[in-house]
N, C-alpha and C positions, 0 to 999 in steps of 0.2 A: 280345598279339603285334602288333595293330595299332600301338598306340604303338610300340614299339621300332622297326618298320618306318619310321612318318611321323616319329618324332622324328628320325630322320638324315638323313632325304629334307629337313625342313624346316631343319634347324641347318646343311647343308648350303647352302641354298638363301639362310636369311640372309646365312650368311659373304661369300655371294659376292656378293651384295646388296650389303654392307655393304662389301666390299672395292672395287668398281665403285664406288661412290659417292665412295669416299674416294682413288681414282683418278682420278677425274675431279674431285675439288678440289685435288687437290695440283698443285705446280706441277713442271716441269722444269729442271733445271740444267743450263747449256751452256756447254762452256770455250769461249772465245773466242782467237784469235791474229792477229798482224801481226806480219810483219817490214817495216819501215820503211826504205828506202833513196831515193836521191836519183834512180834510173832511174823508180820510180814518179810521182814527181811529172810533172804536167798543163799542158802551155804553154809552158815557162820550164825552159832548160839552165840547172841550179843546177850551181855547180861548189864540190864540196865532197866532192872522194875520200874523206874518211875517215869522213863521216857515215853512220848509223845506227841501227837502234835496231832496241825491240820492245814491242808492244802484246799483254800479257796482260789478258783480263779471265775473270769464271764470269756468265754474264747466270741467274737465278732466277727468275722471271718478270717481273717488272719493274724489279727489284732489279739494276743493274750495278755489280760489286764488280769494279774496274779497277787494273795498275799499268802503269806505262810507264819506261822505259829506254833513256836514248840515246848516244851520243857523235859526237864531232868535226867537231857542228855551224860554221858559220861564224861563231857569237857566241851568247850568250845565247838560250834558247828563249822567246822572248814570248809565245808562247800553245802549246794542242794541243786538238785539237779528233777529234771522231766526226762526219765528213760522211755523209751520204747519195749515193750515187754507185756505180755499174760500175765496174769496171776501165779506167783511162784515159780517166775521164769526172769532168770535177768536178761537186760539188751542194754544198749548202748544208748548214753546221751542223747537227749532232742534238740532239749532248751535249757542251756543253762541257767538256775534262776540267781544263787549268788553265794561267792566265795572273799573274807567269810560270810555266815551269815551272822543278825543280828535277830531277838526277841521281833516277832511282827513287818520282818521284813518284805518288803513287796514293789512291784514293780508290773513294766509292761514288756512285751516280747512278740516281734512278728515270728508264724511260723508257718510252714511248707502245707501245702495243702495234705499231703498224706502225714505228718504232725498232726494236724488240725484232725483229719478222718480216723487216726489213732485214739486222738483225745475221745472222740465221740462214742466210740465204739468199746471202750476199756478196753485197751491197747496198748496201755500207756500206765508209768506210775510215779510219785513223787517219791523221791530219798532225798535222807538230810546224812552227810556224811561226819563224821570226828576223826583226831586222830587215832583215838583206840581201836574206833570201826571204818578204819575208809574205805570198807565197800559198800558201807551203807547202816547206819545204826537203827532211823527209825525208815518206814518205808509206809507207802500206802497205794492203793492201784486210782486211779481219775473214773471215779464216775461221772456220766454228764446226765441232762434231763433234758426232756422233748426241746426242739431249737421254738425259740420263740422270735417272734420278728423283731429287727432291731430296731429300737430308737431312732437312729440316726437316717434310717431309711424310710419311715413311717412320715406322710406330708402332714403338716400342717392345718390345719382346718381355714383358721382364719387367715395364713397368708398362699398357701400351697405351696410351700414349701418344705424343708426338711428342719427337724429340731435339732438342735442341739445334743452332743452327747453327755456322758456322765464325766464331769472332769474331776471327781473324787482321786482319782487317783491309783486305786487299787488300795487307798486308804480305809476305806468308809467301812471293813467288816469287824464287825466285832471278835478281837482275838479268842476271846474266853481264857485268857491266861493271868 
C-alpha cells in the first residue's frame, strides 16, 4: 500500500520537476509591431503625405524573424534599420534589417539580449531611410505583446518531444500593400 501511495506522490513530483525545468529552458515568442509614418520621425519635417508602412516581426529569444512593408516613399529606400530609442528620441542602430530595401522585404536577425529586452519594453523603433531623408523618412516605435511560449520548446504529445518550428520564413504576413 505504501508504494501505490509514494509512487503518485513521487511520478507527480517528477513531472513537475521535469516540466519546471523544461520551462525554464524554453524560450518565449513575441509578436512584435510598427506602423511607420512620416509624423514619427525625429528633427526634420519630411514631407512625404503618402508615406508609410509596417514593421512585423515574432522575436524567439534571440532569433528575430522580421518583414517590413512600405509605400509612397519620396524615392528608393536606401536603407531600414531597428534603432534603440523612446518615443521621439533618436538612438543608434540595433539591427540592421536592409539596404537597399525592397516592397515586403524580410528577413531573419540574431540579437543581444538587451536588443531583445529593448524590443519588449518599446525601446526600440523601426526607420526606413531615402535619399532625400537619410535620417529617416518613415519611422515607427516596436510594440510587442504578452511573450507566449514557443513552439519550438513546447513537447510533443505523442512523441515527447519538441515540434518543429515555423519555417515560413518571415514570409507568411500579409503586407497590405
Amino acid at each position: 500500500m505504501g508504494a501505490r501511495f509514494v509512487t503518485p506522490v513521487v511520478a507527480t513530483g517528477l513531472a513537475a520537476a521535469v516540466l519546471a525545468a523544461h520551462g525554464a529552458a524554453g524560450s518565449h515568442v513575441q509578436n512584435l509591431t510598427a506602423k511607420l509614418t512620416t509624423a514619427q520621425e525625429v528633427g526634420a519635417s519630411v514631407k512625404a503625405p503618402a508615406a508609410g508602412g509596417t514593421f512585423k516581426a515574432k522575436l524567439d529569444g534571440a532569433k528575430l524573424t522580421w518583414s517590413l512593408a512600405f509605400k509612397g516613399l519620396t524615392g528608393r529606400a536606401t536603407a531600414a534599420h531597428i534603432h534603440l530609442g523612446k518615443k521621439g528620441v533618436s538612438g543608434p542602430v540595433a539591427v540592421p534589417l536592409c539596404a537597399p530595401c525592397k516592397k515586403g522585404a524580410h528577413g531573419t536577425a540574431t540579437v543581444s539580449a538587451a536588443v531583445a529586452a529593448a524590443l519588449g519594453k518599446g525601446r526600440a523603433y523601426a526607420n526606413v531611410h531615402t535619399a532625400k531623408n537619410p535620417n529617416g523618412e518613415i519611422r515607427g516605435q516596436v510594440e510587442g505583446g504578452t511573450p507566449t511560449p514557443s513552439p519550438s520548446a513546447t513537447p510533443s504529445p505523442s512523441t515527447g518531444g519538441t515540434e518543429g518550428s515555423d519555417s515560413s520564413g518571415g514570409g507568411g504576413y500579409d503586407y497590405g500593400y
